[in-house]
Wavefront OBJ file of the C-alpha trace (Angstrom):
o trace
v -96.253 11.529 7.547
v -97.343 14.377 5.136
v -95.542 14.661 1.914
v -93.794 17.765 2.424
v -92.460 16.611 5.433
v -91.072 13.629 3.469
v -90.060 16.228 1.052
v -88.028 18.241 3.538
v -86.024 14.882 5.225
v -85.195 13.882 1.325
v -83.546 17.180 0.941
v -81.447 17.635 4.852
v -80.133 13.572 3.102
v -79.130 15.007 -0.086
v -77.396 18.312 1.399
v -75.464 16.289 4.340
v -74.331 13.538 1.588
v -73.017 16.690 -0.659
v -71.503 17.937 2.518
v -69.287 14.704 3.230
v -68.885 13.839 -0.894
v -65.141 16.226 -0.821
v -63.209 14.417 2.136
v -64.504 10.919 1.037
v -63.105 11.194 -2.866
v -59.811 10.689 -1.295
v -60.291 7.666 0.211
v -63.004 6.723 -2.785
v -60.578 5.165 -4.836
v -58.597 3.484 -2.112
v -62.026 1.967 -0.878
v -62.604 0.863 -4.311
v -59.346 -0.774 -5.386
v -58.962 -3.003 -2.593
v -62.875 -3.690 -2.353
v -62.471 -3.376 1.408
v -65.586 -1.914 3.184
v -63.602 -0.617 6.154
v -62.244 2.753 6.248
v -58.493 3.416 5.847
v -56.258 4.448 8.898
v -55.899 7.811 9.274
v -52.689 9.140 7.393
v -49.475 10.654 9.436
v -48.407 11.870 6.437
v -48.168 15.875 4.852
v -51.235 17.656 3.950
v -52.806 17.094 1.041
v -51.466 19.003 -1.796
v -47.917 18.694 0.064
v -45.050 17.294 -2.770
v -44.089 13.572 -1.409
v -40.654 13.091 0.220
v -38.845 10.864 -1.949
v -37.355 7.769 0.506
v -33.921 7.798 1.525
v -31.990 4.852 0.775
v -29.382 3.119 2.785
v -26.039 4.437 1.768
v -23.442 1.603 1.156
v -21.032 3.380 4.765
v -24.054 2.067 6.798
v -24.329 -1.104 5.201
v -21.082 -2.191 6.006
v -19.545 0.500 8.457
v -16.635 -1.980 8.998
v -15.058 -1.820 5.657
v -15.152 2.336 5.459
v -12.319 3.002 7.814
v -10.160 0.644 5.506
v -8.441 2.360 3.002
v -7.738 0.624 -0.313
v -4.632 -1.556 -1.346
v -2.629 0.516 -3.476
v -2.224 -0.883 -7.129
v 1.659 -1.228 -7.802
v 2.665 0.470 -11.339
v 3.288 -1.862 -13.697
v 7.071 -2.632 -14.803
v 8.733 -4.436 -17.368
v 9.465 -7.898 -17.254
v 13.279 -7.937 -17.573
v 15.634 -10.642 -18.597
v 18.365 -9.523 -16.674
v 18.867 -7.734 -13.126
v 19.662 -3.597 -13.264
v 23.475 -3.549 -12.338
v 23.748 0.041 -12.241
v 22.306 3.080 -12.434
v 22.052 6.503 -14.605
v 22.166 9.483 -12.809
v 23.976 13.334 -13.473
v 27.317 13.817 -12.481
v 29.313 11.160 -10.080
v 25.945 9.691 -8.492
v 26.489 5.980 -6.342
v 24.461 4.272 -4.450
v 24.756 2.663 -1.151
v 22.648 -0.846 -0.472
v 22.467 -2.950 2.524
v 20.981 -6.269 2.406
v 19.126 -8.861 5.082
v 18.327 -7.157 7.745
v 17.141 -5.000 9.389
v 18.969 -5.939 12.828
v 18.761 -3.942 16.114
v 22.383 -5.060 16.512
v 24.234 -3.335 13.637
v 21.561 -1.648 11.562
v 20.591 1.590 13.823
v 24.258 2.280 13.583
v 23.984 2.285 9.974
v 21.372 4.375 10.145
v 22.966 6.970 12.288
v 26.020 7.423 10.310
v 23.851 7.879 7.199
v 22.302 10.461 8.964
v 25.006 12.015 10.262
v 26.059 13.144 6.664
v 22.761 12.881 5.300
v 23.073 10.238 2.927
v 20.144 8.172 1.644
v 20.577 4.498 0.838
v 18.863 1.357 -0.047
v 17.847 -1.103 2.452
v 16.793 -4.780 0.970
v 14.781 -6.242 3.752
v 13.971 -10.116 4.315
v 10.413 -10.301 5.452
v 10.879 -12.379 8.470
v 13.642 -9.928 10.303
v 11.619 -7.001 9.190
v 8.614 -8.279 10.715
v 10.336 -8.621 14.324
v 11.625 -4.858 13.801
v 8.903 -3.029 12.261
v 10.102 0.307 14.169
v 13.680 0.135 12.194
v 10.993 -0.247 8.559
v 9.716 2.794 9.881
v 12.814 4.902 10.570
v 14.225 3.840 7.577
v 11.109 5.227 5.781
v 11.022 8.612 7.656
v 14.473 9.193 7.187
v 13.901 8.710 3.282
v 15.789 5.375 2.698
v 14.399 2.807 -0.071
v 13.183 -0.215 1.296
v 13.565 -2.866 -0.971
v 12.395 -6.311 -0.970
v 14.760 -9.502 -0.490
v 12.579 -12.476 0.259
v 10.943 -14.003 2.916
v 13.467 -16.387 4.126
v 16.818 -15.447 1.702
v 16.088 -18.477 -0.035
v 17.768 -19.725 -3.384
v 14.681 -18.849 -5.197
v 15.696 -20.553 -8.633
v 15.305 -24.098 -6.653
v 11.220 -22.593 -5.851
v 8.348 -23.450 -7.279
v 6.572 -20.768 -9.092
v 4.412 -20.539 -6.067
v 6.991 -20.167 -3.706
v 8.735 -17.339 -5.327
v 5.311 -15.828 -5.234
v 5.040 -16.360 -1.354
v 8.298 -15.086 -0.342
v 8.517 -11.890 -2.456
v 4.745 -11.244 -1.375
v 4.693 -12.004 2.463
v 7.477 -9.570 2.546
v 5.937 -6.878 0.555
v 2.937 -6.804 3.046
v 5.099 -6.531 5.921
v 6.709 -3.702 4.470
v 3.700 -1.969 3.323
v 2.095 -2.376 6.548
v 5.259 -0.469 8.525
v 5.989 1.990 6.184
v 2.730 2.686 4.119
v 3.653 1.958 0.807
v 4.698 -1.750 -0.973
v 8.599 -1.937 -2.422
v 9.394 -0.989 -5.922
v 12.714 -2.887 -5.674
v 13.437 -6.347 -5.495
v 16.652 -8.591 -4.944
v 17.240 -11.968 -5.444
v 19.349 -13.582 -2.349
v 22.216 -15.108 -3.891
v 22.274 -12.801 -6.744
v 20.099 -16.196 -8.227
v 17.788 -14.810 -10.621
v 15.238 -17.072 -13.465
v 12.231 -16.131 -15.789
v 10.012 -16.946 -13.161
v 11.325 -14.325 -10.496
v 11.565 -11.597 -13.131
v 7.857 -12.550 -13.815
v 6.348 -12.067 -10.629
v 8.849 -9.596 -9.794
v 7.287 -7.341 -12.729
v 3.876 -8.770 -11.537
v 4.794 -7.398 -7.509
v 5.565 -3.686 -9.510
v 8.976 -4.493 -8.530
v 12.424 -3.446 -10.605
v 15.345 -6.429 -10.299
v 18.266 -4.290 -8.857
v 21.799 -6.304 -8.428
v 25.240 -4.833 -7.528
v 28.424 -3.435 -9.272
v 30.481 -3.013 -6.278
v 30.071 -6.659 -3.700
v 32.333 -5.163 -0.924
v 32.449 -8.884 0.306
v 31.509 -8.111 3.822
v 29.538 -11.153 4.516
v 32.542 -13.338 4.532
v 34.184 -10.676 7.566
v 37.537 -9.536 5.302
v 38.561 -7.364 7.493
v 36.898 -3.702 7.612
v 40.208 -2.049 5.813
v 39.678 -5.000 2.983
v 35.952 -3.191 2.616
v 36.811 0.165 2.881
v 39.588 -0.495 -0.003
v 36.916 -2.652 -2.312
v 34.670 0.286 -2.167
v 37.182 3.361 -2.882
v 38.629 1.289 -5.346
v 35.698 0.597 -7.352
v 34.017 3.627 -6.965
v 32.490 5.354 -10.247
v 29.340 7.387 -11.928
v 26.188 4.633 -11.572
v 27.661 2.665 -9.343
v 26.189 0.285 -7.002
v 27.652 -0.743 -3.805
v 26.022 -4.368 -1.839
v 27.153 -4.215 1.824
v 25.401 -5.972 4.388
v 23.474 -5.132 7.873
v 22.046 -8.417 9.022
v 23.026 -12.241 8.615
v 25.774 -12.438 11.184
v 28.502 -9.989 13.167
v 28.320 -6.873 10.593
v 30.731 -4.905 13.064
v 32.891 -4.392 10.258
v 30.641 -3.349 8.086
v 29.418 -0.684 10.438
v 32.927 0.899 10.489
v 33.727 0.299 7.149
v 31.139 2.692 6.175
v 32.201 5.162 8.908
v 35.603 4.997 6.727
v 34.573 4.744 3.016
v 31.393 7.272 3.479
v 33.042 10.817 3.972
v 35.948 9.455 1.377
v 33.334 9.196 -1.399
v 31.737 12.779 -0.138
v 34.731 14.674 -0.303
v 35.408 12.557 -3.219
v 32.488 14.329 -5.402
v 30.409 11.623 -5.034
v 26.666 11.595 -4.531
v 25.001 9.609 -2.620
v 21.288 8.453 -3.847
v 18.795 5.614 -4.100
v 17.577 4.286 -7.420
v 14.846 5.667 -9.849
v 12.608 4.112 -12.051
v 14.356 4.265 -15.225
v 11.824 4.205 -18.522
v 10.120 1.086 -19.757
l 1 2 3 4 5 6 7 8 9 10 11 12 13 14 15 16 17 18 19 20 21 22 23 24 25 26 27 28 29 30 31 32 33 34 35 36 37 38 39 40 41 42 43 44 45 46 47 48 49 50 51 52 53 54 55 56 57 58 59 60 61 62 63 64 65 66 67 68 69 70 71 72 73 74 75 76 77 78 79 80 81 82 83 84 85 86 87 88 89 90 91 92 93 94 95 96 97 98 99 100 101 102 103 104 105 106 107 108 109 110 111 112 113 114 115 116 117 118 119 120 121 122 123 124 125 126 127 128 129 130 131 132 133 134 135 136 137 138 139 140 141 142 143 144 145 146 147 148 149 150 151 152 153 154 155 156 157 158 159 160 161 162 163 164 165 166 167 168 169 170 171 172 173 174 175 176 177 178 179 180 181 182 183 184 185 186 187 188 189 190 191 192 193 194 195 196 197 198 199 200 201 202 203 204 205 206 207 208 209 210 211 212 213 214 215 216 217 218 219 220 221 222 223 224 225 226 227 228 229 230 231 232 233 234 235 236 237 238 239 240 241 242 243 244 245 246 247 248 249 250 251 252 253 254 255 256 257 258 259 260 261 262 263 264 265 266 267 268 269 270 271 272 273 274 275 276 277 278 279 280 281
């Protein structure tokens, strides 16, 4: 072979190797980082040049997709620990308030309810967790009608022979049920018996639950007689007052008309009819 035909083949090498040296500098420092002498796959990615998608992470919804349709627990306010039960309350003019304790019952408490309708009267119903669960529906109506619905135990226990524990169980089985039927937990608590200690004012406070007692017992659990109601209430009627009637716990047939008596009295009376508010710390 002549030499400028070995001249000519040297220079078609040199201009085909300057040809190829702008695609390979991309994969030049690939090849020589992972010393591997085997060409890189080619990319399915933008263009070179192209700004680099950043990746999207996993939002936490996906991650657990169970626990986003469940809304969280609502935190209860906190209260005072008291040392003694709220026996009535402050309000303008001739304000009372009406309570009803142990039930609810299907057998006297919807007619309860409809009388207090009737005249549009709101009152205070103290529930015991294990009626209320068997009658969620009457939790309800007593929440869209805009009654209180107050907490009274579990079982209507005497809670100062509990354990600390105890208390605990029955004031908070009952707030669940209640929260559960009528969206929100109770911000009122009785003690059955009227037996109150340190320890139920403690977890009382603890719940985000006010003690409320009684002025007025009409003494309807003992059946008096529905005139010997009627007269307990008119006669003890007054500004802050309030009244502890019952709708569960036995034959409350007399407490039912009782109230049908003793409700339009205390109307016409000047009386308003209310349910408690948080008074200041």
């Amino acid at each position: 072979m002549q030499k400028d035909q070995l001249l000519t083949r040297r220079r078609a090498l040199l201009a085909g190797a300057a040809a190829l040296a702008v695609p390979a500098a991309g994969t030049a420092g690939l090849l020589a980082s992972t010393g591997s002498p085997d060409p890189p796959a080619r990319s399915t990615g933008p263009a070179a040049g192209a700004a680099a998608r950043r990746a999207l992470k996993p939002s936490a919804y996906r991650l657990r997709p169970l626990t986003g349709d469940v809304p969280p627990r609502a935190v209860p306010p906190p209260v005072p620990v008291r040392r003694a039960p709220l026996l009535r309350m402050a309000g303008r003019g001739r304000t009372m308030l009406l309570t009803f304790d142990d039930g609810p019952d299907p057998r006297c408490t919807p007619h309860i309810l409809d009388t207090l309708a009737r005249y549009d009267v709101r009152a205070t119903f103290f529930v015991c967790g294990e009626m209320a669960d068997w009658n969620r529906d009457l939790l309800a109506r007593m929440a869209d009608e805009g009654h209180v619905v107050g907490n009274h135990t579990w079982s209507h226990p005497l809670l100062t022979g509990l354990s600390r524990s105890g208390v605990r169980s029955e004031m908070e089985r009952t707030s669940d049920v209640v929260e559960e039927a009528c969206g929100e937990r109770p911000q009122w608590f009785r003690a059955p018996y009227g037996a109150w200690n340190r320890t139920v004012f403690q977890l009382g406070a603890e719940l985000g639950m006010e003690p409320l007692a009684w002025t007025v017992d009409t003494g309807d659990w003992a059946a008096p007689g529905t005139r010997a109601i009627v007269d307990r209430v008119e006669n003890g009627a007054a500004p802050g007052v309030v009244v502890l009637s019952h709708d569960a716990g036995g034959d409350r047939s007399q407490s039912v008309r009782a109230l049908r008596s003793y409700l339009p009295w205390l109307l016409d009376s000047g009386y308003h009819l209310t349910v408690p508010r948080r008074p200041p710390a």
